[in-house]
C-alpha positions as CSV (number, residue, x, y, z in Angstrom):
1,X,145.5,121.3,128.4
2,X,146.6,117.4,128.6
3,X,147.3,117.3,124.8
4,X,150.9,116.1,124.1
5,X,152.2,115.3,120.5
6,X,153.3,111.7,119.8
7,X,156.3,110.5,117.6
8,X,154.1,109.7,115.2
9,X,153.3,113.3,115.4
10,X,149.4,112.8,116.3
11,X,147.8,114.3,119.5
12,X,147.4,112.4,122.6
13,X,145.0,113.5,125.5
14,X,146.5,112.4,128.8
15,X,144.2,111.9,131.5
16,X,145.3,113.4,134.7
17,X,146.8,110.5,136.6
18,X,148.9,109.6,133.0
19,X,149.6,113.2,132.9
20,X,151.2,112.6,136.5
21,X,153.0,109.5,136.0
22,X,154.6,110.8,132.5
23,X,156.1,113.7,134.2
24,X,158.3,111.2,136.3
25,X,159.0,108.5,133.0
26,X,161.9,110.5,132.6
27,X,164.5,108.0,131.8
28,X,166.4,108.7,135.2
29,X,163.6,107.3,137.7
30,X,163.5,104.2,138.5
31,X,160.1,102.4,138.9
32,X,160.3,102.4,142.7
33,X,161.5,106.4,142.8
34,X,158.4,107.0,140.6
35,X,156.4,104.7,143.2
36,X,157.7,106.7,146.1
37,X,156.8,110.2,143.9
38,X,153.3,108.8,142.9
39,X,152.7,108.2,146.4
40,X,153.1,112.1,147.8
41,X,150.4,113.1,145.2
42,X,148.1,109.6,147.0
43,X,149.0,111.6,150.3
44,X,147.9,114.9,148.7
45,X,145.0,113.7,147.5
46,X,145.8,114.2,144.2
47,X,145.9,110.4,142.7
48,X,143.6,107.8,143.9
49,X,144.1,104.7,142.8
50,X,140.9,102.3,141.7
51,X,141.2,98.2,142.3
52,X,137.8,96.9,141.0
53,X,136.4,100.3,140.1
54,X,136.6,101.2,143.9
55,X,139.0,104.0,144.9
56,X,141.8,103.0,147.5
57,X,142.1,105.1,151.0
58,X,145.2,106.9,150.4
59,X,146.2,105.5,153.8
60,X,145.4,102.0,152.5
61,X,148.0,99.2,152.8
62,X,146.9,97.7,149.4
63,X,148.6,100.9,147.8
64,X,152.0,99.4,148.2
65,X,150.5,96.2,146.3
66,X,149.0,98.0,144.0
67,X,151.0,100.9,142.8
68,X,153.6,98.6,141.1
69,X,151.0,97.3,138.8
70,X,149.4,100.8,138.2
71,X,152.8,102.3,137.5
72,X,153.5,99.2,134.7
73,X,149.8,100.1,132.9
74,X,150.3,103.0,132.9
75,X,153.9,103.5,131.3
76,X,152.6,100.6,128.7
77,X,149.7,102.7,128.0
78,X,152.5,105.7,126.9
79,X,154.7,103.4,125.1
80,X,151.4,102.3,123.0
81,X,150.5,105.6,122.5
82,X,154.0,106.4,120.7
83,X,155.4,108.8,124.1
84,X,158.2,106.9,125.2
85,X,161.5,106.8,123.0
86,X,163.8,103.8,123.6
């Protein structure tokens, strides 16, 4: 199950990919460690990244363009949904 309570004490549904990224928001990753982490589960096939609603080859070059921006959504998205202390 991807429900996780907030700090506001609500439930939040994590999608699979935020579920993946939170794992690594640890506090003792750097945004480039959690790049290089993302990218094994891209290589596993177990993230694909989207750029204009089209999925990225997990061999694509645009992934190192891309993953930056994806990893900044996506730890805004769990700071707006109260899961990040700090």
């Amino acid at each position: 199950m991807n429900k996780v309570p907030n700090l506001r004490h609500e439930i939040v549904t994590l999608s699979n990919d935020l579920k993946l990224v939170f794992q690594y928001v640890t506090g003792e990753n750097s945004k480039e460690q959690i790049a290089e982490l993302l990218k094994e589960h891209i290589e596993k096939g177990e993230l694909t990244l989207h750029v204009n609603g089209k999925p990225l080859e997990k061999d694509s070059p645009d992934i190192e363009q891309y993953l930056p921006q994806y990893i900044d959504a996506r730890i805004m998205n769990l700071a707006n949904s109260a899961l990040l202390v700090g």
